[in-house]
C-alpha positions, 0 to 999 in steps of 0.5 A, spaced: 500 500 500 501 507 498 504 512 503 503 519 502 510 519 507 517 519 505 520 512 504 526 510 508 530 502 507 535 501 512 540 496 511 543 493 517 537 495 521 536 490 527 541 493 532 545 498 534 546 505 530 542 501 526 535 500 530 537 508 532 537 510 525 530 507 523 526 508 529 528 515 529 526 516 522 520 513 524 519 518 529 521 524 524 515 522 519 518 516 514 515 509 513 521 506 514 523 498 511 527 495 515 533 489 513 537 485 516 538 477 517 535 477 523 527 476 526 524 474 531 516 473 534 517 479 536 511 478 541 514 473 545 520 477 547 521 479 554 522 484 556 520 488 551 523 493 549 529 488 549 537 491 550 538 494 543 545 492 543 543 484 544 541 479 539 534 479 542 533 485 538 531 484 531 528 488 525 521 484 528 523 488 535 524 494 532 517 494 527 514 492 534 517 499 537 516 503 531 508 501 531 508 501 537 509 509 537 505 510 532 510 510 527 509 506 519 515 500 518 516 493 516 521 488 515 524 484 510 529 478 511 536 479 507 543 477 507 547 482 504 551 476 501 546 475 496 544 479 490 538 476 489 535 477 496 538 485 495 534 487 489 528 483 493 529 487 499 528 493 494 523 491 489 519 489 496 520 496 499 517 499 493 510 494 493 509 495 500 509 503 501 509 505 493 516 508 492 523 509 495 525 516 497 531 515 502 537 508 502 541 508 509 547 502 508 548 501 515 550 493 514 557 491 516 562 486 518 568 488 522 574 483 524 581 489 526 587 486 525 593 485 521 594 482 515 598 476 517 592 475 522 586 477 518 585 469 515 583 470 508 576 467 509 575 474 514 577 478 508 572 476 504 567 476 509 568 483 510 568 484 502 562 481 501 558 484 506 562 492 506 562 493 499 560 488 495 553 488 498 553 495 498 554 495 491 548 491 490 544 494 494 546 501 490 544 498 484 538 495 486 536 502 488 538 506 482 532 505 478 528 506 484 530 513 484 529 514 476 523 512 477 522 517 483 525 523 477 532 522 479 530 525 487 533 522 493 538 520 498 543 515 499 546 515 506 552 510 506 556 509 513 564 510 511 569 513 513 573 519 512 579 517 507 585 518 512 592 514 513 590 513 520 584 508 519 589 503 515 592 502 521 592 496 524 586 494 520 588 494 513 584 487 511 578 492 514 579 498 511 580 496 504 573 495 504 570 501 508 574 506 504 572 502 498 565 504 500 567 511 501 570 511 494 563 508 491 560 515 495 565 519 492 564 517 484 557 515 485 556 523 487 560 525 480 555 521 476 549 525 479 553 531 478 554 529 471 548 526 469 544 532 471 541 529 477 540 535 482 535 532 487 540 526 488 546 526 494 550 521 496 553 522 503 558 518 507 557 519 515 561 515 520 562 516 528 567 521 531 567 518 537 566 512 539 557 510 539 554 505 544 552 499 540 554 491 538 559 492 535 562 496 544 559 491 548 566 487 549 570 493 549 566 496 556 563 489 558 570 487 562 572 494 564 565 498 565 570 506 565 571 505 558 563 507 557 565 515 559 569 514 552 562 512 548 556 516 546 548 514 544 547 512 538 542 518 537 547 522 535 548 519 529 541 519 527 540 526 528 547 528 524 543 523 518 536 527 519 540 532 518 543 530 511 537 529 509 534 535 510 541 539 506 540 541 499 543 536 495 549 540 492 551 541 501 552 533 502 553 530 495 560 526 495 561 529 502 564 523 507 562 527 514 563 524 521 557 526 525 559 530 530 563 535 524 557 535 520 552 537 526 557 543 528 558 545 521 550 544 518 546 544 524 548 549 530 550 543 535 555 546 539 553 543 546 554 535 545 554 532 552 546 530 552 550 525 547 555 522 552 553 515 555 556 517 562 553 523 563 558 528 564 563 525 561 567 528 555 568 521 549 575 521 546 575 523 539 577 517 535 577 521 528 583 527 526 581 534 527 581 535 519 582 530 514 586 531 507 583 534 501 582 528 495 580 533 490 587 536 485 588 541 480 588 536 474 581 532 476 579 535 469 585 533 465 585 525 465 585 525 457 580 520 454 575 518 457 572 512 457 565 508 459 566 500 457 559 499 457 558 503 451 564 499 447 563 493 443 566 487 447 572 484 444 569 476 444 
């Protein structure tokens, strides 16, 4: 059935920054489909709500929370893995609430070592959840969005393209950055296509958020909660980018406390703070390099393999 609302799909939606993301969509007036790989009977889990960084809470819980609130939401079942069940998920959102206006990829698999302690069979977990599924998800998206003339938002949660975050991680990095690197050329393509109402915008946590992904880290040592903020911080900065003219955020790769200072106002970032009172330690550099270079335009000629007639 048809909405008249904004139409949100939040990929990696059962958790987290995750669950945050959609119900706060919710709350701000978007129908809302929620994907993951989890669900649940959602009225058979006590208590309720669940512990949001748990494994009890899936994409069912959050559907529950949101209707519950008075919001509009579903949920689809996905394995990023899979391309097929991708373009399900999005063909899906469309039947159910009659278009796509917003895509959130939130879905990640993280393993940070080195190399030589970084199995192959990790790596290419990371590669097919990280990249690979956002790509999928991406395209799955694209004709969606031309069908809505070519207006819409896609948010991406990737870094800032820094040395530092190679450190210590590098199988990881490769591909987070190859997903920043995937918001930076997409956001050209609409640029040059014309497309004036579609942005692409990378957002990433300044300090360290709250969620599955913590929990081991202050589970043994609770002081280390004084160091992580609430998960709405995130959420405020991605509502935010989505209420920015496009050509403020297209090809942007923002952390979410830079992008509240810059575009929102927000000073005061204590209300953020899981322990209150305490200041969380920035993990992000102060400033980040310039990607862009002086001879950007002069790359000779160029070439589109798709319009050339195959070899074989």
């Amino acid at each position: 059935m048809a909405t008249s609302k904004a139409v949100a799909l939040v990929m990696g939606a059962s958790r987290g920054i995750g669950r945050q993301i959609a119900i706060d969509l919710a709350k701000n007036g978007y129908a809302v489909m929620l994907a993951a790989k989890t669900s649940s009977d959602a009225y058979k889990t006590s208590p309720f709500p669940p512990d949001p960084n748990s494994s009890q809470s899936t994409i069912s819980t959050v559907e529950r929370e949101i209707h519950e609130a008075g919001g509009e939401a579903s949920s689809i079942v996905v394995d990023v893995r899979d391309a097929r069940q991708v373009q399900h998920a999005v063909d899906e959102t469309v039947r159910k609430f009659g278009k796509l206006d917003v895509l959130v990829y939130n879905s990640g698999a993280i393993w940070w070592s080195s190399v030589e302690n970084t199995p192959l069979k990790r790596f290419r977990l990371m590669q097919q959840i990280n990249p690979e599924g956002l790509y999928a998800t991406v395209q799955a998206a694209l004709p969606h969005f031309q069908k809505n003339n070519w207006k819409g938002r896609i948010i991406v949660v990737s870094p800032p393209i820094y040395s530092r975050f190679f450190r210590g991680k590098t199988a990881y990095a490769m591909g987070k950055v190859g997903m920043s690197v995937l918001v930076k050329g997409l956001a050209v393509d609409f640029v040059r296509q014309g497309h004036t109402q579609m942005a692409v915008t990378g957002i990433w946590p300044a300090s360290s958020i709250e969620s599955a992904a913590t929990e081991h880290t202050t589970t043994s040592d609770p002081s280390h909660k004084k160091d992580l903020r609430k998960p709405e911080i995130f959420s405020d900065a991605i509502l935010g980018m989505l209420n920015a003219p496009p050509s403020v955020v297209n090809g942007e790769l923002e952390t979410d406390e830079d992008f509240l200072s810059k575009h929102c106002g927000v000073n005061d970032f204590s209300k953020y703070s899981v322990v209150p009172g305490s200041t969380p330690r920035r993990i992000m550099p102060e400033k980040f390099p310039v990607l862009e270079v002086a001879e950007q335009d002069d790359e000779g000629r160029r070439v589109d393999s798709s319009k050339m007639r195959s070899k074989f």
